[in-house]
DSSP file (Angstrom, degrees, kcal/mol; ACC not computed):
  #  RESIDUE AA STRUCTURE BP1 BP2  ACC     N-H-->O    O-->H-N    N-H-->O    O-->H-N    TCO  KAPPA ALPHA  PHI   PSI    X-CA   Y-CA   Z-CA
    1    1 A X     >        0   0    0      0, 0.0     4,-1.4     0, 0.0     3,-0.2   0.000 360.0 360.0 360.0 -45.9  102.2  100.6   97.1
    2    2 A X  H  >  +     0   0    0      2,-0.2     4,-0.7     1,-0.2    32,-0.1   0.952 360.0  44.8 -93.9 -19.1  102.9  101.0  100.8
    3    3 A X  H  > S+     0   0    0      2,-0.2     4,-1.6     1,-0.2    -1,-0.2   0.764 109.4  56.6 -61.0 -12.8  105.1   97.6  101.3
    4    4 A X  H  >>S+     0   0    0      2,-0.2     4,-1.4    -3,-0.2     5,-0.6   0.835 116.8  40.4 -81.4 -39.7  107.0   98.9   97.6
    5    5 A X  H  <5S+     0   0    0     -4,-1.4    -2,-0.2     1,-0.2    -1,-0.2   0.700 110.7  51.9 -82.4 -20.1  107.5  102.4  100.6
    6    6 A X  H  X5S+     0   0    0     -4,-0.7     4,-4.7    -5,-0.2    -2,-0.2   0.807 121.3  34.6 -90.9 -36.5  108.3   99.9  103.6
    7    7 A X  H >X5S+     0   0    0     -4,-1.6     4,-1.5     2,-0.2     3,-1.1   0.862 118.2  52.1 -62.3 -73.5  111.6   97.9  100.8
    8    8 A X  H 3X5S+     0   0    0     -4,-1.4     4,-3.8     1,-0.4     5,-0.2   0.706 116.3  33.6 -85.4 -43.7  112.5  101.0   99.1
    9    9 A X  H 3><S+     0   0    0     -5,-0.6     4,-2.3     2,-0.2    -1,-0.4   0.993 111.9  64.5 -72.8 -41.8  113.2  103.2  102.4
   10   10 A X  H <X S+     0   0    0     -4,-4.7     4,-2.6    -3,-1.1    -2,-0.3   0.989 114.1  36.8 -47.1 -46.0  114.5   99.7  104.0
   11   11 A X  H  X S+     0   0    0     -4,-1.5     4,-0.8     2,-0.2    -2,-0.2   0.947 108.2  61.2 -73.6 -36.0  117.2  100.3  101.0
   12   12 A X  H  <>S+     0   0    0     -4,-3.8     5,-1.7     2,-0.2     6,-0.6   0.885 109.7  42.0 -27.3 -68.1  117.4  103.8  101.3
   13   13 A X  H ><5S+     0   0    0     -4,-2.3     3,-0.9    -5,-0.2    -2,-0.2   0.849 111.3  48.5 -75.8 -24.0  118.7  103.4  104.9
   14   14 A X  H 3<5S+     0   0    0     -4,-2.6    -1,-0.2    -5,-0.2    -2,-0.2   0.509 105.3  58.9 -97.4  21.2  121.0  100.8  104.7
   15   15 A X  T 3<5S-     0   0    0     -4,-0.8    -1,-0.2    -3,-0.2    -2,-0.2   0.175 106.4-135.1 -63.3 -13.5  122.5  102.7  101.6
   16   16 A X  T < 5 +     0   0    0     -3,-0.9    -3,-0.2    -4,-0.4     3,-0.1   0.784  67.8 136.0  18.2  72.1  122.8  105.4  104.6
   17   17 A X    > < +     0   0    0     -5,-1.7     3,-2.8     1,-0.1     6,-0.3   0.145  17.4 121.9-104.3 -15.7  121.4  107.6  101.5
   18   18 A X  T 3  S+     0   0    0     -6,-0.6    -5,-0.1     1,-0.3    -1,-0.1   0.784  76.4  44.3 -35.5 -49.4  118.7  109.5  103.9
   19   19 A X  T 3  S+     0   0    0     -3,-0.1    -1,-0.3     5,-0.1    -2,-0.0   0.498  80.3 108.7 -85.5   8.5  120.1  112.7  103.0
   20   20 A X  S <> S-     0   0    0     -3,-2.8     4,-0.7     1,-0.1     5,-0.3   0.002  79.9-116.4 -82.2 162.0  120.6  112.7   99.5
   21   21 A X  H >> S+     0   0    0      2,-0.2     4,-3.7     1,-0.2     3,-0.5   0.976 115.4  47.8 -70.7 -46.5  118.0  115.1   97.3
   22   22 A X  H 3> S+     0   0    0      1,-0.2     4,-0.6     2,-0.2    -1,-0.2   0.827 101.5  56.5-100.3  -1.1  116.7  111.6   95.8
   23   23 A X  H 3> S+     0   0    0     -6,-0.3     4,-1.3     2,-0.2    -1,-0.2   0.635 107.9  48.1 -58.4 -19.9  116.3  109.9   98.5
   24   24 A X  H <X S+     0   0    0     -4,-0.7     4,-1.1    -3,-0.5     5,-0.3   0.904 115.8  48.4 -95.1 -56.0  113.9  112.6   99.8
   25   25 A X  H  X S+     0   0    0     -4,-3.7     4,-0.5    -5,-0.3    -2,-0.2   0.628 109.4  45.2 -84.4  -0.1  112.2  112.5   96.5
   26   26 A X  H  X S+     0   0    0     -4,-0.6     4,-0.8    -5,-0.3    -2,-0.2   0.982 113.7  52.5 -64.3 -76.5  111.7  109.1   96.2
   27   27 A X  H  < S+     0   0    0     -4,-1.3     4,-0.5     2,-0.2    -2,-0.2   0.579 111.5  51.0  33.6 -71.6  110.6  109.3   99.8
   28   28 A X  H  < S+     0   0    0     -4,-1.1     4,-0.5     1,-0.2     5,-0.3   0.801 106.4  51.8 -67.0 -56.2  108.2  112.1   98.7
   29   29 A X  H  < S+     0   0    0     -4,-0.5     3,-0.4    -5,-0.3    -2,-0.2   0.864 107.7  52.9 -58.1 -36.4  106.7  110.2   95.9
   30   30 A X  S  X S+     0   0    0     -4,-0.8     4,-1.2     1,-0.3    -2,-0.2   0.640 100.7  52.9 -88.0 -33.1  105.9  107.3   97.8
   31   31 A X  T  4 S+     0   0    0     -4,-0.5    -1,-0.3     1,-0.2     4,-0.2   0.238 111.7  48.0-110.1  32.7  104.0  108.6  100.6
   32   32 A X  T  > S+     0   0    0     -4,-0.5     4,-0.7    -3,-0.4    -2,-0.2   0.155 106.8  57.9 -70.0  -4.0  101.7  110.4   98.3
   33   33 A X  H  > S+     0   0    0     -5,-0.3     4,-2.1     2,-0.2    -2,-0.2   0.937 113.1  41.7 -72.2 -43.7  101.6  107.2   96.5
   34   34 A X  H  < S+     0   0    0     -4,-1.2    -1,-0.2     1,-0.2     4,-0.2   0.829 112.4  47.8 -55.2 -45.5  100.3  105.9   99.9
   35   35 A X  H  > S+     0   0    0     -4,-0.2     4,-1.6     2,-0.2    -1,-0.2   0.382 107.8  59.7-127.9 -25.1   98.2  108.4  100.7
   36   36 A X  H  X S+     0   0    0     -4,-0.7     4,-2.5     2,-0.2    -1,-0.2   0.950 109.2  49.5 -73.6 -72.6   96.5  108.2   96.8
   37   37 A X  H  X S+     0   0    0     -4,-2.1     4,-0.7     1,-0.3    -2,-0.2   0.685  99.0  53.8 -69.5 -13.7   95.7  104.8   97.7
   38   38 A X  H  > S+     0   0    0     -4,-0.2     4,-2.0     1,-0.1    -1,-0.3   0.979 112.4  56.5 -83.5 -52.7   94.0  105.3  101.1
   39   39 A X  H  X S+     0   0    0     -4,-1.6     4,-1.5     2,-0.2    -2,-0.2   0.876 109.7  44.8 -30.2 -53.4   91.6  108.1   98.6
   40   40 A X  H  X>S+     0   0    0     -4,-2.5     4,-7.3     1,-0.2     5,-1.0   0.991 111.3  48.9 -71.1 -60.6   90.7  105.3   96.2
   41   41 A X  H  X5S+     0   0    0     -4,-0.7     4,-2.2     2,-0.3    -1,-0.2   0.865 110.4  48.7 -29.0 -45.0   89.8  102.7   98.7
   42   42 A X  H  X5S+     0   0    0     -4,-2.0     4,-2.2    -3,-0.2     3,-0.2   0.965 120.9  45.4 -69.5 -60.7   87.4  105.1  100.8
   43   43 A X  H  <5S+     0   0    0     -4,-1.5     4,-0.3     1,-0.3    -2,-0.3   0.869 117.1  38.3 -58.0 -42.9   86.0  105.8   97.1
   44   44 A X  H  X5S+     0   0    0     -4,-7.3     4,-1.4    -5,-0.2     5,-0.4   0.878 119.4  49.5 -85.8 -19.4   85.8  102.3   95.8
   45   45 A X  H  X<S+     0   0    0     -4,-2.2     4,-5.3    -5,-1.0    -2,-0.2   0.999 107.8  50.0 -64.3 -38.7   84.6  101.0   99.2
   46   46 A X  H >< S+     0   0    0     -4,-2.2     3,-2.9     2,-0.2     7,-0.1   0.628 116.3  56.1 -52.5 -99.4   81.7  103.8   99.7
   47   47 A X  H 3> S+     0   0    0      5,-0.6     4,-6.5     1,-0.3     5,-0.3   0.194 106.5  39.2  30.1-104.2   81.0  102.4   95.9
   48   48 A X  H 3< S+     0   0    0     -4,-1.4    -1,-0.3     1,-0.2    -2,-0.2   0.775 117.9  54.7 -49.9 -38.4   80.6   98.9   96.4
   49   49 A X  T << S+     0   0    0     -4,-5.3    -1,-0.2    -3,-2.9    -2,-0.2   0.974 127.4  13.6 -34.8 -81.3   78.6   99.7   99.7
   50   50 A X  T  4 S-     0   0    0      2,-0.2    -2,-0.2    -5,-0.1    -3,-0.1   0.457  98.1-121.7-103.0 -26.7   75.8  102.0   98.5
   51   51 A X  S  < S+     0   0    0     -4,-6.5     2,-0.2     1,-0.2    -3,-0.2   0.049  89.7  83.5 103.0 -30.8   76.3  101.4   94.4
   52   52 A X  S    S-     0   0    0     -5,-0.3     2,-1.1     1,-0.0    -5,-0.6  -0.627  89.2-104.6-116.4 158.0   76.9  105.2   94.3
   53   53 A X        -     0   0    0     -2,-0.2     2,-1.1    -7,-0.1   -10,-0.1  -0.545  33.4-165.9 -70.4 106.6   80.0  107.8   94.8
   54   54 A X     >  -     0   0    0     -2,-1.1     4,-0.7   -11,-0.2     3,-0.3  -0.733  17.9-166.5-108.2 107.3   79.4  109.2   97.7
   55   55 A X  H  > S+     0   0    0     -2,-1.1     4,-0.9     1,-0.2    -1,-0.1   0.254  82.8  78.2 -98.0  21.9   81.6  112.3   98.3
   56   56 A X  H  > S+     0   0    0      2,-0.2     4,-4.0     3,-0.1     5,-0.3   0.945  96.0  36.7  -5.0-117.0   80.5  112.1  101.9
   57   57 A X  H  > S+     0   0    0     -3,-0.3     4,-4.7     1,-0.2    -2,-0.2   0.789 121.4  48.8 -20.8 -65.4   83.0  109.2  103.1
   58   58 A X  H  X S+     0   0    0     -4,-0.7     4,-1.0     2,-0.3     5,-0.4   0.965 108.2  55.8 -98.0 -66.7   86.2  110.7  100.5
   59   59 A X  H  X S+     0   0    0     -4,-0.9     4,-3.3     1,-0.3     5,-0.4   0.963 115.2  37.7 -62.2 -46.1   85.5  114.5  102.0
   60   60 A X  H  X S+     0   0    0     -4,-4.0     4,-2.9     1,-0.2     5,-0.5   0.970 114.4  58.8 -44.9 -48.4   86.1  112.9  105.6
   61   61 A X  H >X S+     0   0    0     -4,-4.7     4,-2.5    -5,-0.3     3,-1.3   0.861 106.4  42.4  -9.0 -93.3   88.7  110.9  104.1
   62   62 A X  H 3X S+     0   0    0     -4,-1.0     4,-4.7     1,-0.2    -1,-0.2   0.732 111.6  54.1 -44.8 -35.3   90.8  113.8  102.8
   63   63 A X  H 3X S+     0   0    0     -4,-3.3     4,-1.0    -5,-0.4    -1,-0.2   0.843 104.2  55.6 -82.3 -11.4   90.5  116.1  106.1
   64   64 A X  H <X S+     0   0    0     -4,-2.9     4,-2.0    -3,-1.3     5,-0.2   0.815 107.6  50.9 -89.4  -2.7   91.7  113.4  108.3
   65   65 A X  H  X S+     0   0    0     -4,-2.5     4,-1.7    -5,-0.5     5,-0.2   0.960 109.6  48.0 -69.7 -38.7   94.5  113.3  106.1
   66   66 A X  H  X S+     0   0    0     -4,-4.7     4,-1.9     2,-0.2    -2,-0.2   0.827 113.6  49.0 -38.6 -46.5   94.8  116.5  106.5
   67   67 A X  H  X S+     0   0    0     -4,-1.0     4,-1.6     1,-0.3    -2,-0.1   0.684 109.4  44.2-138.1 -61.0   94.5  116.1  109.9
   68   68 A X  H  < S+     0   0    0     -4,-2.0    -1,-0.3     2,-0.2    -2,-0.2   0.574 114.9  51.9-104.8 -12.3   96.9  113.3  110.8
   69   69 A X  H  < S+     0   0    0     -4,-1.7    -2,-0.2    -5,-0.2    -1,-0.2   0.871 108.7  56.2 -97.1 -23.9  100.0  115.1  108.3
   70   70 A X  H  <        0   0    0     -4,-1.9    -2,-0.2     1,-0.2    -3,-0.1   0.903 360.0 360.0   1.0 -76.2   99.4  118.2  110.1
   71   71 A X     <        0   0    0     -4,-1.6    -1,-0.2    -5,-0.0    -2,-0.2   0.341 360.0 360.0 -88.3 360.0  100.0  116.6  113.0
């Protein structure tokens, strides 16, 4: 998912397409796509650590994502 976000915007810009309404949502789609994947990973890693879901690990997760699109 996020090298499929690094091509697609690489095409996007030299399409010089930045402003178009599906550029944006393409765009849009992609870094939650990213942002999806950094959730499963904390979740399957606590997993495979500890055996159990630990909603621990996934709450930090999600506020520094909060955090860092905030900012």
């Amino acid at each position: 998912a996020i090298s499929s976000t690094a091509v697609i915007t690489k095409g996007i810009l030299e399409r010089n397409a930045r402003g178009e309404r599906s550029s944006q949502i393409v765009t849009g789609i992609l870094i939650v796509e990213d942002l999806a994947v950094v959730v499963i990973l904390t979740l399957i890693t606590g997993i495979s650590t500890t055996g159990e879901l630990r909603l621990e690990g996934l709450l930090l997760t999600i506020i520094n994502i909060g955090l860092f699109v905030l900012l």
